[in-house]
Each structure stands twice: as C-alpha cells, then as structure tokens.
BAKOLRO-134153 format. One record per residue (C-alpha): residue in three letters; x, y, z. Coordinates in steps of 0.02 Angstrom, whole numbers, plus 50000, padded with zeros to 5 digits. Layout:
BEGIN
AlaXYZ...
REM end
This chain:
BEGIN
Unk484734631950948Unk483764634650784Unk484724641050647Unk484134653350581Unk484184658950375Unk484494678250420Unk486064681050425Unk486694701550436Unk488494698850446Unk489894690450373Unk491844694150392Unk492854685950228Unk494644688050163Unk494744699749996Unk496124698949898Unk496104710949712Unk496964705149535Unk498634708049534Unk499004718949343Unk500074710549223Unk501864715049181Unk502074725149032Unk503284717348920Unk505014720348870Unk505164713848671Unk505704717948532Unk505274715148343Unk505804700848269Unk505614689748113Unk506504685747938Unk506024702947869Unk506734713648045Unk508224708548127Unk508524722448227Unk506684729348247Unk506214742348386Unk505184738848563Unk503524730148518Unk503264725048719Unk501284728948738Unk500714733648928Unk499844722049054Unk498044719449089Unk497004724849255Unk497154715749389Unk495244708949438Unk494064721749538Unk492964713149666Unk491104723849660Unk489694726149766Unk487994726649682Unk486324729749766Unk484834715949743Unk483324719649797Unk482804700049779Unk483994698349932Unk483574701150096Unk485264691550194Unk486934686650170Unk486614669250200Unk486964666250022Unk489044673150068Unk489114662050238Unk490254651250163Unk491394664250064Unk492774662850171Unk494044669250038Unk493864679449890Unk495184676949781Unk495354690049602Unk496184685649464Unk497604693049418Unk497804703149243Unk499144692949099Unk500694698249058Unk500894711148901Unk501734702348754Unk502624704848590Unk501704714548430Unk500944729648565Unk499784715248605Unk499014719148782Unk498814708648924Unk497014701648962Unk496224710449102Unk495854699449259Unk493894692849272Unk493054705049392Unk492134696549543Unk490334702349576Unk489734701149747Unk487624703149759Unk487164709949913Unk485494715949973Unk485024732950003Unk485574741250160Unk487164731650152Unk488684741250221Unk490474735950193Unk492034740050306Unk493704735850328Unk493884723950475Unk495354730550548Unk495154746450570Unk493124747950550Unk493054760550410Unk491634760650309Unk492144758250130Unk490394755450040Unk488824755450073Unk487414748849941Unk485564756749948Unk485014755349775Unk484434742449664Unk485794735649512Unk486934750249598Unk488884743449589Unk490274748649679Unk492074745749659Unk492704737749829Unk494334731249796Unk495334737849643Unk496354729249537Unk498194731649527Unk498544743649356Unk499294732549216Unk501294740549164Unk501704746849029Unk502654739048903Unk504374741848816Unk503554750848664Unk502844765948779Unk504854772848841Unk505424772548658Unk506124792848631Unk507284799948487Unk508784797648629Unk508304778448672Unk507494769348542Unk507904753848612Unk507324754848813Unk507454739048897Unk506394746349030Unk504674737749058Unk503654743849209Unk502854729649317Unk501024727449364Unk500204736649521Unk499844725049669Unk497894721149716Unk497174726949875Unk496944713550010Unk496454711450171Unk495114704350293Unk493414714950258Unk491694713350327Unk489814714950255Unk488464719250372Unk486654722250327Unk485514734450411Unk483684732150362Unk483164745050247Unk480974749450309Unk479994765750341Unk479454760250481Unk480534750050630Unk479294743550771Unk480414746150938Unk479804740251117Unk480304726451238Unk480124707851221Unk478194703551199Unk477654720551165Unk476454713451025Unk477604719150878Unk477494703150797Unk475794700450810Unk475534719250758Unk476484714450585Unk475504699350558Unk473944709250571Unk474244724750458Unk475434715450321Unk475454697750244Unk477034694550343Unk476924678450453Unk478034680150599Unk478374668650757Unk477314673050880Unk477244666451075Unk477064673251240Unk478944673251272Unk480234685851275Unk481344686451112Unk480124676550995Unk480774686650855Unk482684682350824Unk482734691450663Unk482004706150572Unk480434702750494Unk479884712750342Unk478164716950263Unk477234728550165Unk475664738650224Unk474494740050109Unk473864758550125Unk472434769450034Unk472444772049817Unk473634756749793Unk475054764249894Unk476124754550029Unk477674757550135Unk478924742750218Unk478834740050392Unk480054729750520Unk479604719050664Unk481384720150751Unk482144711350904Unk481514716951067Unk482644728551156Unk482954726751320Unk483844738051459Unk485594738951442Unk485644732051241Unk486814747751200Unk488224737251306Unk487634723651220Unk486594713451334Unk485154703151247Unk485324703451070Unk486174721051094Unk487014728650940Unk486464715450820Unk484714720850843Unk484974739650860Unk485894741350721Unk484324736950583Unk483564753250656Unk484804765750600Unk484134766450423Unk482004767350476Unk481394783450442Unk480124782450572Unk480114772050735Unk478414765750810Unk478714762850988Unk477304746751047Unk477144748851253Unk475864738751283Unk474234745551428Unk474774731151546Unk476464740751582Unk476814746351760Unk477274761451699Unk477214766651524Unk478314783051540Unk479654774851594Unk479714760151477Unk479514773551330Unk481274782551430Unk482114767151444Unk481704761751256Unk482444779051198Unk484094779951300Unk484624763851230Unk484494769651068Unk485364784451123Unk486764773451225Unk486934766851054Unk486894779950935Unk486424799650960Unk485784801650811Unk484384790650799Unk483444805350907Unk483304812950736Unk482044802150681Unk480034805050681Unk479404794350844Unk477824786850858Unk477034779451019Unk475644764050999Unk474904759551156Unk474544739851117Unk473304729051197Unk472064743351223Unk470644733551201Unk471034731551384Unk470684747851446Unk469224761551488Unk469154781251415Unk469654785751603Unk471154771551605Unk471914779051395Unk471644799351501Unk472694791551633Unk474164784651519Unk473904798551404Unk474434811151535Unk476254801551560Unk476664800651374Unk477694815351298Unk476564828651216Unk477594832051080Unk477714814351028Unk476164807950912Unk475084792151004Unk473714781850980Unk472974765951065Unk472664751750971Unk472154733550979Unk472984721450839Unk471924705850907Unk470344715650894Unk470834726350759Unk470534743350824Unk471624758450779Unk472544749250652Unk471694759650508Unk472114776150623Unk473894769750637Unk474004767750456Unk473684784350417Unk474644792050560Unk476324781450480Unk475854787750317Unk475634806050365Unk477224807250486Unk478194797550322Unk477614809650184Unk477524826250294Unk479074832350218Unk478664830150047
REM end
C-alpha cells in the first residue's frame, strides 16, 4: 500500500521540566563568617506548547516524535542567584489540530488560529530558596522547598481539516473530480471506490477577489459510524465544515435514500453535525432530461437547498458557487 504524506494522528509520550530545587546556603566569605540564608529559588521546569501554522496541513512532520522529553529547571544557588528556567519545547501543529490525553480521551487543547500557543504540559514550579523563610524568630532556616514535578504521560494529536465547505457522498460520487474542476487542487481521480485516501484541500475562487476552502473527503460508506471503510478517520475532518455539500450522483438507484443513508452516518457518528447548513448537488446531470431532474427533484427534502450540476461539462458550477457562498455568509 502507498504511503501516504497525510497523516491526522499521532500518539507520543510527553513528559514536562521538572523545577529546580531552591537552595539551602548561606553567606560566606573572609568579610562574613556567620552570614544569613543567601539560598536563591529554582528555575521552571520546561513547558511543552502547541502553536498553530497555517503552512501545515499534517502531522507527518511529528511521525517520528515518539518521546518528548522537557528539560528540567537548575537548581537555585548561593548569592539569591536563581535557577535557570528549563528550555520550553514548541510543538507546530496545523490548524484544526486537537490534543487529548490518551488515557482517558479528554480534550486538553485544541489549536484554530494562526501563531496561537497553548501551554500543554506545564513545567514543574522551581522552590524556593533558603533566603525566602528567613523571619525575626528564625533567621537562620535550613528549610529549602524542592521543585514541582512535570506533567507526563502518553498524549495524542489529531487533526481535523479545518474548510467551509466538506464534499460528503459515497465512493465515486464525483467529489474529486468536482474539486479539480472549481479549484486548482489536483486530486486522484479513477473510477474506483475510495480513490481519495486523504482530505484534499482547495480554494474556490469566487466573485470581487473573494474565495472560501473547500474539502474533497473520503467517501463514506454505510455503516462508517462503526467504523467500517475508512470509518472514523474520515468522519472526523467533517466536524469542523461549516457547510456540507452532499454529491449523489443522477445514476443512483435511488437518490433519497442514498441522501438518508449519507446523513444517519453522520448522525451514528456525531448528533451534532445535523446543525450544520446542508447542501444537495446532484452530479453527473449532464445525463438527464427536465422531466428526469422533476422526477429526482420530487424525492429530495424540500427544506434542503439543491441543484444539478455537471463538473465534466461544467454546468451549474457557477450556480453552485454562489449557492456555497450565500448559505456561508447568510448569517453575517
């Protein structure tokens, strides 16, 4: 099997700095003999970070992270000098990228803007020296706290595509070979099921120099909420569209239905992706007569916008475009 560059998940062992022990001096030198607590604290432990690059579009670049290891923070020493904080560890991620906890699944970050940084994994606090516990009563405390332990553990990034648009329908639907059409994106195209492995990305160009992003996903099939097919690795890039285009194409047996069964898998999967707008394009239409579109018309939802288009002769694309572009921007 082909391997592929687009990789949306990666599972790697974290570990945080460790903070440095504070010190426990006291002044010496041929002037002082007897001089009071000069024990300065310890430095932070290293933080490991998340930041957002919008240059990146997988993790491929982590694959082989398989431990993350932060350094920890020095020790305090004598003259109140302080402990150098550990070196933090930046992680770039691309956009969309969420990060949990692998044991118990909890979502502890999740990175949607450009440059944006996020603390993952603390480092330990740094103690506090000798010199802080000094008090009329004690001048003299031997007491010297230690540092604060990092945060470890096995942790896992996963990346859901962040597009306006996500094209959804089953294997050979002509989502790829709508993309290629309406964007400069060049996917792998073939009349077999699953052509597309990975989410493909482009950029429509639309009217006065504006554009939105649009994804040519994985085609679902039934029973990808259990898993089957490419299942919850594909499903899960359509959580973040704001709009999803469902391509049936006119050749369908029955277009209702494959519409039904495209939507209860996303439900299977996750209830709330009902909230977003839907979109039905009927693809291949070049295919069909005004009494053949009345006759598929009448089994599509009412309430759901559709149109019929043709991406290998080119008709309803423009249409389409501003349909996507009116559903996007009705809110605003």
């Amino acid at each position: 099997m082909e391997k592929s560059n687009f990789i949306d998940y990666i599972k790697i062992f974290c570990k945080s700095g460790h903070g440095g022990s504070g010190s426990r001096h006291f002044m010496r030198n041929k002037l002082t003999a007897f001089g009071g607590p000069d024990g300065g604290d310890g430095g932070r432990g290293a933080h490991i970070i998340l930041r957002g690059n919008s240059q990146l579009w997988t993790l491929l670049h982590l694959r082989y992270y398989k431990n993350v290891i932060a350094e920890d923070g020095e020790h305090g020493s004598k003259n109140t000098s302080t402990g150098r904080n550990g070196k933090d560890i930046i992680i770039e991620v691309p956009l969309g990228t969420v990060a949990r906890d692998e044991e118990t699944g909890e979502i502890e970050a999740e990175i949607l803007v450009d440059g944006e940084e996020v603390i993952w994994l603390p480092g330990g606090r740094g103690g506090l020296g000798n010199s802080n516990f000094a008090t009329p009563t004690n001048q003299a405390p031997e007491h010297a706290q230690p540092g604060e332990s990092g945060v470890e553990g096995y942790k896992s990034l996963e990346l859901k595509v962040l597009a306006d648009v996500g094209l959804v329908g089953f294997p050979n639907a002509g989502k790829s070979t709508l993309l290629s059409v309406i964007t400069a994106a060049k996917p792998k195209i073939a009349d077999y099921a699953f052509t597309t492995l990975t989410p493909q990305l482009g950029m429509v160009e639309y009217r006065d120099g504006k554009s939105f992003c649009i994804a040519d996903l994985p085609g679902i099939i039934e029973g990808a909420a259990e898993g089957k097919g490419l299942g919850h690795r594909f499903l899960r890039h359509i959580e973040r569209n704001a709009i999803l285009l469902f391509l049936v194409p006119a050749d369908s047996n029955n277009h209702r239905e494959e519409f039904d069964v495209l939507v209860n898998e996303l439900q299977e999967y996750n209830p709330e992706m009902l909230q977003k707008d839907f979109v039905i394009a009927i693809s291949k239409s070049d295919m069909l007569d005004d009494e053949l579109k009345a006759e598929i018309v009448k089994e599509l939802p009412a309430e759901i916008p559709h149109i019929f288009i043709s991406s290998v002769m080119n008709k309803g694309l423009t249409a389409l475009k501003d349909l996507l572009w009116q559903t996007l921007n009705k809110k605003i």
